[in-house]
N, C-alpha and C positions, 0 to 999 in steps of 0.2 A: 317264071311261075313258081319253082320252086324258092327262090328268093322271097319274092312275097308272101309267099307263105308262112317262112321263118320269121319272117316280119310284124306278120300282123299274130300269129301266136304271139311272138318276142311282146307287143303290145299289150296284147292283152290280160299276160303274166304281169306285167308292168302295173299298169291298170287297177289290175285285182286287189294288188298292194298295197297300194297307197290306203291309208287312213287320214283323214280332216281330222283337227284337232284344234285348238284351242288354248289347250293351258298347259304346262309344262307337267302337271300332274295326268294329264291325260294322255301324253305321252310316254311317260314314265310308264303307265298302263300299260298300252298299245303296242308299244312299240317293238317286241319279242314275236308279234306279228306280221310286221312288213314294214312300208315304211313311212314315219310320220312327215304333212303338210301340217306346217303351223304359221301364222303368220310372223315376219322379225324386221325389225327397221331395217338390217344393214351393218348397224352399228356393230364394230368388233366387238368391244366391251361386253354388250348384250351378248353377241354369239357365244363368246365364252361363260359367261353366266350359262346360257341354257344349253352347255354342253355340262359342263360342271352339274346340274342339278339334275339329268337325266341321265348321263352316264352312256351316250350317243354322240356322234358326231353330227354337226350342219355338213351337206352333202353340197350347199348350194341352193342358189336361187334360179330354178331353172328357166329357160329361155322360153318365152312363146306362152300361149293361155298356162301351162303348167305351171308358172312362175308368178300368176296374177291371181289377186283377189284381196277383197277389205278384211281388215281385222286391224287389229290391237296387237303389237308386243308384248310379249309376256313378261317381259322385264321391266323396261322405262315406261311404259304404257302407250305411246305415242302412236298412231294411227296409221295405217301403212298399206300400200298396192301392192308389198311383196310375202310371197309363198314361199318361204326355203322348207325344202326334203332333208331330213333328219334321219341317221338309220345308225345302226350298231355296225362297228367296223371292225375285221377278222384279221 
């Protein structure tokens, strides 16, 4: 009981956080507040591009509905099912 408890708080702090995004400047934005979905091919090249131009690190494309959804890379432009979490690293 108390496990799930920890849990589903733990989630929903999670949750909270997250910002949708779009374009590297709306990241830039946002991102002092938790932590950005943006869509990314993949491509390293590009990951390093929009680590360089936000000043965050790609945390990752993460596993499961969290890690899916359509967009456009913000770099090469190319079209893509993947969601990487972006966040500021301490």
């Amino acid at each position: 009981m108390v496990h799930e408890n920890l849990y589903e708080k733990a989630v929903k702090s999670l949750e909270g956080r997250l910002i949708d995004c779009a374009t590297l400047d709306e990241v830039k934005e946002k991102i002092s507040n938790g932590i950005a979905k943006i869509p990314w091919c993949g491509e390293r090249d590009c990951g390093l591009a929009m680590e360089e131009a936000v000043g965050a690190g790609i945390l990752g494309i993460p596993e499961g509905e969290l890690g899916k959804g359509n967009g456009t890379c913000p770099v090469c432009g190319k079209e893509t099912g993947n969601i990487a979490i972006m966040a500021r690293t301490y």
